[in-house]
N, C-alpha and C positions, 0 to 999 in steps of 0.2 A: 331752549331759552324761552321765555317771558314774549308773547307775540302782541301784546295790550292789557289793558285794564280799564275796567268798568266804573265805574264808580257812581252811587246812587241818591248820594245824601247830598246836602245844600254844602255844609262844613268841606266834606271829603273833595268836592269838588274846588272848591274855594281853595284848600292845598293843594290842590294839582294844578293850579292856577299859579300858587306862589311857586312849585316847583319848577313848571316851565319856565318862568322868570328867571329865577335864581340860575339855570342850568340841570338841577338835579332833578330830570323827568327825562327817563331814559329812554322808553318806551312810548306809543300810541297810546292813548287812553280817549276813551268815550265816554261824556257825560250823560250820565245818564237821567240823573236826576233834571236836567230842564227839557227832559221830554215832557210835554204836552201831559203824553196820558201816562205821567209820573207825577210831576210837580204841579198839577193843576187839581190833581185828584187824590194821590197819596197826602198831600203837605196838606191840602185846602181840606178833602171831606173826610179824610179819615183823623182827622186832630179837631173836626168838629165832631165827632161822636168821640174819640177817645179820650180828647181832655176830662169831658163832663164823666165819661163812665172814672177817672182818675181821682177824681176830685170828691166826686159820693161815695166810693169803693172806700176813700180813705178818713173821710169825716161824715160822711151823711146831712152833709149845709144844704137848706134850704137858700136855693139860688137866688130866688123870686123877691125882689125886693131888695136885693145886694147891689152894692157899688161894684163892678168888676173893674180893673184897671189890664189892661191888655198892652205889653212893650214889643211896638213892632206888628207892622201891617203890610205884610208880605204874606205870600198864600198861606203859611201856618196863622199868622196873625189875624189873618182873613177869616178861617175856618172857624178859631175858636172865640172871635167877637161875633159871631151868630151864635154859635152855641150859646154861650152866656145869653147875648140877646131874646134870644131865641123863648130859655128858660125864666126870662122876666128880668132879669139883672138891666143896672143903668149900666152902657159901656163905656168907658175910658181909653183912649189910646194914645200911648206916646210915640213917638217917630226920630227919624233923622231924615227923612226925604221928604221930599216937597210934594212930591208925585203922591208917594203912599199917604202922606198927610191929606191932601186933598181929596184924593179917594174917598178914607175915613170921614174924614167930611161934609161930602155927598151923600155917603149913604145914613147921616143922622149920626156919628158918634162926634162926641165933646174930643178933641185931641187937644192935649198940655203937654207939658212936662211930667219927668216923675218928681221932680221936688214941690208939684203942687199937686198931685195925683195922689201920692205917698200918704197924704192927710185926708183924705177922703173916702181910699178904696176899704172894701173887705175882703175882696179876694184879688191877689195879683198872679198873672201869669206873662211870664217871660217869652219871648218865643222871637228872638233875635238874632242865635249864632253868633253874638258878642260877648264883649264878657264887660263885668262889670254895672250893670244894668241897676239890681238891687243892690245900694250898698247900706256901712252901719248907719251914715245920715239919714237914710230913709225908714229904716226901720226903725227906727228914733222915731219917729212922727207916725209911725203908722197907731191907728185905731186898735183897741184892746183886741188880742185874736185875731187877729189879720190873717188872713191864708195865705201863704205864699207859695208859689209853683212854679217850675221853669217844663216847657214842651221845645224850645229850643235846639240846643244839641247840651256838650258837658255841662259839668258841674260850674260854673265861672260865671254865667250870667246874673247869679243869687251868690251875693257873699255869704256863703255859709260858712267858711272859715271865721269870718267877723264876731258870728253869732257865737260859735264853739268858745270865741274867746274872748267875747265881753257881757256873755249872758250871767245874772246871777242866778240862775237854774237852769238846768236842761231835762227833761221828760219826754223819756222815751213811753208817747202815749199805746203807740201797738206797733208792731213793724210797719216801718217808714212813713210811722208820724211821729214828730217831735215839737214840743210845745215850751217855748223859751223865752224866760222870766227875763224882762231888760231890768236894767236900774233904776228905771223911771213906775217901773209895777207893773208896767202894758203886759201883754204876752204876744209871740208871735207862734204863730204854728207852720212846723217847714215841711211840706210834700219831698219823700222821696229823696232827702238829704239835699235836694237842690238839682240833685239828678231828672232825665225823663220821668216825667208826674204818669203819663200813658205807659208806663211801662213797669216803673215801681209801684205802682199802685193800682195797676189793671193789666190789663193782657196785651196795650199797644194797638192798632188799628185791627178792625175787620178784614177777614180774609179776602173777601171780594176787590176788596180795594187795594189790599199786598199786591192780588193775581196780575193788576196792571205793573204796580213795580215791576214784580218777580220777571214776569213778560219780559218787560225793557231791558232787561238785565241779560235774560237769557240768549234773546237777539242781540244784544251788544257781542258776547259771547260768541255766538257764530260768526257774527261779522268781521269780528278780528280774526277768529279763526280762518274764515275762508277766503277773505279778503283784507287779509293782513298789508302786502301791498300797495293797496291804496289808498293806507292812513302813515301819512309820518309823523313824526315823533310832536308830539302836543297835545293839544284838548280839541275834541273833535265832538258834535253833534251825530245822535241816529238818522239816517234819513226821514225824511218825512212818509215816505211810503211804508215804512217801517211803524212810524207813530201813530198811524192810520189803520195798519194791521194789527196793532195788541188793542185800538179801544173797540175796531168791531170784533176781535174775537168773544169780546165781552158784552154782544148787546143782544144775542139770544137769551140771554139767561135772567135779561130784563123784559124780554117780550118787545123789543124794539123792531119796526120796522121802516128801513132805510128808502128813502124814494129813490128812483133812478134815472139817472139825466138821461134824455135822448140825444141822442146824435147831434141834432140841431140846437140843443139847452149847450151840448158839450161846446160843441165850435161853436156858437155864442162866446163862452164864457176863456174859450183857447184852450180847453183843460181835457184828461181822457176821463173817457165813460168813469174810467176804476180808479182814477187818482191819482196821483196826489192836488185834492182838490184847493189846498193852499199854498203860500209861497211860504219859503222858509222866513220870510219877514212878518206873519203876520200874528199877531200877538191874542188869541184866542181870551 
């Protein structure tokens, strides 16, 4: 039989969440995705380099000088309003939380809505795990050639069905770009059918940054395996001595060198020499 399951994505885990609820989660399962050196690193740096290789791969826009509109400031959110930033663009960000909205905030980005973002931006990227995000109201309003992209999860976040059926053109510019004539004359240009723009349009994250997923993944794997027992049936965290052992496996290959607490640094702090040097509460 079936002794757990991992799960690594923001979505996949959010349905193991509705399943537990519901009753239909049969099984143990380990979230893997709000490990540490998962969702701080896969969501956050590798959607900052992969949106942008997405978005040039499939139009070649000059960033520098662009309105970007970015929905959703959660660590994919996070990632790809530097990039843009980064690249010159002004940033825009819409939210639902107060938290991430202030965040935003802080660190210098304009946060609105999208029914006043919508008339402003040139390039939009989704990146919410919601659906409904872009709809035909907004692309009504949007500026002639507007980019639209979703780094999210499905296809749902960007009504593209909308567009299939109320564009008076559709141009299929090169694979997975399409450029769609509204009624009003605008055009919109849609990455990747609405699908991952990092993926249909480029090759998805850098391998160095998977190897931490892949890691978390594969330790989740053992741990069910050999320690089946000591997870019942719901959504369960990797230990933290665990999340601590996939990001040093990865800091020779950066030339990192780690200090080492002494004895007396240790019992200061109540903590051992080797870790786990944080409490499961603390929010990195």
């Amino acid at each position: 039989g079936i002794r757990g399951i991992s799960e690594e994505t923001t979505t996949g885990v959010h349905n193991l969440y509705k399943m537990k609820a519901n009753g239909t989660l049969k099984v143990p399962a380990i979230n893997v995705n709000d490990s540490v050196t998962k969702s701080k690193f896969d969501n956050l740096y590798g959607c900052r380099e992969s949106l942008i290789d997405g978005i040039k791969r499939a139009t070649d826009v000059m960033i520098a000088g662009k309105v970007a509109v970015v929905a959703g400031y959660g660590d994919v959110g996070k990632g790809c309003a530097q990039a843009l930033r980064s690249f010159g663009a002004r940033v825009i960000i819409t939210e639902i939380d107060p938290i991430n909205a202030l965040q935003a905030a802080m660190e210098g980005y304009e946060v609105t809505t999208m029914e006043e973002a919508c008339k402003e931006g040139n390039i939009f990227v989704t990146t919410t795990g919601c659906t409904d995000i872009v709809q035909g109201r907004h692309f009504e309003q949007m500026k002639d050639d507007a980019i639209v992209c979703n780094i999210g999860h499905f296809d749902v976040e960007v009504d593209a069905k909308w567009l299939n059926e109320n564009a008076v053109e559709a141009v299929n510019v090169k694979p997975q770009v399409d450029r769609y004539t509204l009624r009003n004359g605008r055009h919109i240009i849609l990455l990747a059918e609405g699908r991952l723009v990092n993926l249909g349009c480029a090759m998805g994250h850098p391998s160095f940054v998977m190897s931490n997923s892949f890691t978390n993944q594969v330790l989740a794997q053992i741990e069910l395996w050999t320690n089946s027992d000591k997870y019942s049936v719901g959504v369960h965290f990797l230990p933290k001595k665990l999340d601590e052992a996939v990001a040093a496996a990865h800091l020779d290959k950066l030339c990192v060198k780690l200090t080492k607490l002494s004895d007396k640094q240790a019992k200061y702090l109540g903590l051992s020499r080797d870790g786990p040097f944080k409490p499961d509460h603390y929010r990195y």
